[in-house]
Residue, then its C-alpha position, 0 to 999 in steps of 0.5 A: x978088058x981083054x982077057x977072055x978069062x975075066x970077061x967070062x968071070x965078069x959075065x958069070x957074076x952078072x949072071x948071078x946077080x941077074x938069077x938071084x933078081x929073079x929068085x927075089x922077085x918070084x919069092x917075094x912078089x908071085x908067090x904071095x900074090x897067086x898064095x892069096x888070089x888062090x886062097x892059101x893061107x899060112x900057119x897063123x892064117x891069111x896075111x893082110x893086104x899091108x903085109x902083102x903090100x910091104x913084103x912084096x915092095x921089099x923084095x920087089x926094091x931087093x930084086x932091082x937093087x939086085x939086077x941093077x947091080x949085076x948091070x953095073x958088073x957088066x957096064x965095062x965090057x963092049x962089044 
């Protein structure tokens, strides 16, 4: 690939996916750990450890999935 056009667009994506990754892991892995060191409970009150534990393995394994995704966007391209 030697259009710099596409391999922006290439690098564009990757970017994406890579921002979506760390979104998916802020949202779905921090935030729920540092709600319930902190003591914050929702509308229904405290979540159990299981829930925690699934919800947070989920959008840790969406985070991956996401990243790895945007590793393999950019696997063509070399320096």
């Amino acid at each position: 690939m030697t259009d710099p056009v596409a391999i922006e667009r290439v690098k564009l994506t990757a970017t994406y996916l890579n921002t979506a990754a760390g979104g998916l892991f802020t949202t779905g892995v921090v935030a729920p750990i540092a709600a319930a060191v902190f003591g914050v409970t929702g509308a229904t009150g405290p979540l159990s450890a299981l829930t925690l534990g699934i919800g947070g393995t989920m959008f840790l394994v969406a985070s991956l999935v996401a990243h790895a995704a945007a590793r393999f966007v950019l696997k063509d391209l070399r320096p």
